[in-house]
KEDODREN-748751 format. One line per field, with one value per residue (C-alpha): residue number from 1; residue in three letters; x, y, z. Coordinates in Angstrom, 3 decimals. Example, Ala and Ser with C-alpha at 12.3 -4.5 7.8 and 13.67 -1.06 7.14 Angstrom:
2
k: [1, 2];
r: [Ala, Ser];
u: [12.300, 13.670];
v: [-4.500, -1.060];
w: [7.800, 7.140];
// end
This chain:
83
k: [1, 2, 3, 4, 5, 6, 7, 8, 9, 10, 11, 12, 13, 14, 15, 16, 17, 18, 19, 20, 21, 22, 23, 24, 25, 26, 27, 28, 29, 30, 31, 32, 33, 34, 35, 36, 37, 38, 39, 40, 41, 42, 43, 44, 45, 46, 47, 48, 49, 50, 51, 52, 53, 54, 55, 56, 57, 58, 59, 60, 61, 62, 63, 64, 65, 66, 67, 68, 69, 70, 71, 72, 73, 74, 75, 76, 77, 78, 79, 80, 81, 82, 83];
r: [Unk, Unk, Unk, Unk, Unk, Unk, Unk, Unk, Unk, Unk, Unk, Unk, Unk, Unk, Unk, Unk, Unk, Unk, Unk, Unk, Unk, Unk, Unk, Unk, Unk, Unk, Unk, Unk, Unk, Unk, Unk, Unk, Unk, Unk, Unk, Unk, Unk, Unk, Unk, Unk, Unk, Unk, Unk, Unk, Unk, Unk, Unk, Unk, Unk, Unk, Unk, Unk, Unk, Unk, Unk, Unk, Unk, Unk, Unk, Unk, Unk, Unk, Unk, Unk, Unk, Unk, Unk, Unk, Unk, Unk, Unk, Unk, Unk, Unk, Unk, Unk, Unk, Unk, Unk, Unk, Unk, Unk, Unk];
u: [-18.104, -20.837, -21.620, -23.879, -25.420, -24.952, -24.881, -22.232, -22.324, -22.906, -26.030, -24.447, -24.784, -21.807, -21.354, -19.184, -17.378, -16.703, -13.669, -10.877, -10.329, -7.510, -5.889, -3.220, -0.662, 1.559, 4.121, 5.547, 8.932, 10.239, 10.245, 9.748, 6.824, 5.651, 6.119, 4.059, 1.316, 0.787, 1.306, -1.663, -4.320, -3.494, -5.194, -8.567, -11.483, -12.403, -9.131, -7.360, -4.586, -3.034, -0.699, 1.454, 3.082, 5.432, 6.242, 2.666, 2.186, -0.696, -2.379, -5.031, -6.660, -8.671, -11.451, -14.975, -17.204, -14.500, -15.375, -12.982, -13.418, -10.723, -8.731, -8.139, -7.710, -5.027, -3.122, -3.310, -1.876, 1.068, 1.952, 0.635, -2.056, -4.667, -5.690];
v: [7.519, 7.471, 11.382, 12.125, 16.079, 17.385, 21.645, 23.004, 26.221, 28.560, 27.185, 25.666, 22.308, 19.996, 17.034, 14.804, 12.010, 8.493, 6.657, 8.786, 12.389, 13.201, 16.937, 18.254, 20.034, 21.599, 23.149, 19.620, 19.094, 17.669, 15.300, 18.401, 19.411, 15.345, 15.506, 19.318, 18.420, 14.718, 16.390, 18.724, 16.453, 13.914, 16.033, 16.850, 14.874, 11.776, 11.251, 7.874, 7.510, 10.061, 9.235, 12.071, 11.527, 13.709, 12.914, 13.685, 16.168, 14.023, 13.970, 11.248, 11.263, 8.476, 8.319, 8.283, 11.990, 13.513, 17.199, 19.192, 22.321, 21.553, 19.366, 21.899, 24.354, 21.889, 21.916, 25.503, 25.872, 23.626, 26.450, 25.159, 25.348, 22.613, 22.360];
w: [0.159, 2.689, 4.304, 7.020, 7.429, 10.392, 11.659, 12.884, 15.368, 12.489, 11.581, 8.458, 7.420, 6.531, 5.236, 7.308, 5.659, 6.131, 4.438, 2.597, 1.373, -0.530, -1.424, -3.233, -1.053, -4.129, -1.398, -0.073, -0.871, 2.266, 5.254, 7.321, 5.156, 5.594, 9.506, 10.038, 7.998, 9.248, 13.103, 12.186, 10.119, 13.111, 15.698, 13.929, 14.937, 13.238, 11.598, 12.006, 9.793, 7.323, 4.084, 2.706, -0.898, -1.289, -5.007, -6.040, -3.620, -2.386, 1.271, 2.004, 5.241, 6.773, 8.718, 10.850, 10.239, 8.011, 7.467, 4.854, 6.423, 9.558, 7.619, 5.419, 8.268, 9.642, 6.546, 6.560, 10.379, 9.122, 6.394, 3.467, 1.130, -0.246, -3.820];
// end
């Protein structure tokens, strides 16, 4: 999976990603749980498509200069946590 650097207002670098990231979202259990957590990933920048698993407890998001520190900040803001 392709990254590219790039600084974000902090002064801290990040790598952004290209392609897929995938986390484990152990408190899924529901198609409520799908619905807030899809809603959430959906709206952070660079995402285009997101895949919950709710059997696995899996989340895979897709997409252009992917960086895990608002995705996981999204999954957070739908009430969960990622592994």
């Amino acid at each position: 999976m392709p990254g590219v650097a790039s600084c974000t207002p902090g002064g801290y670098s990040a790598v952004l990603m290209t392609g897929t990231i995938q986390y484990a979202v152990p408190g899924m259990h529901c198609g409520h749980c799908e619905r807030a957590v899809k809603e959430e990933l959906a709206a952070v920048a660079g995402v285009s498509a997101v895949d919950v698993d709710l059997e696995t407890k899996l989340v895979t998001v897709s997409g252009d200069a992917l960086d895990d520190r608002p995705l996981r900040a999204a999954i957070e803001a739908a009430g969960y946590d990622a592994a």
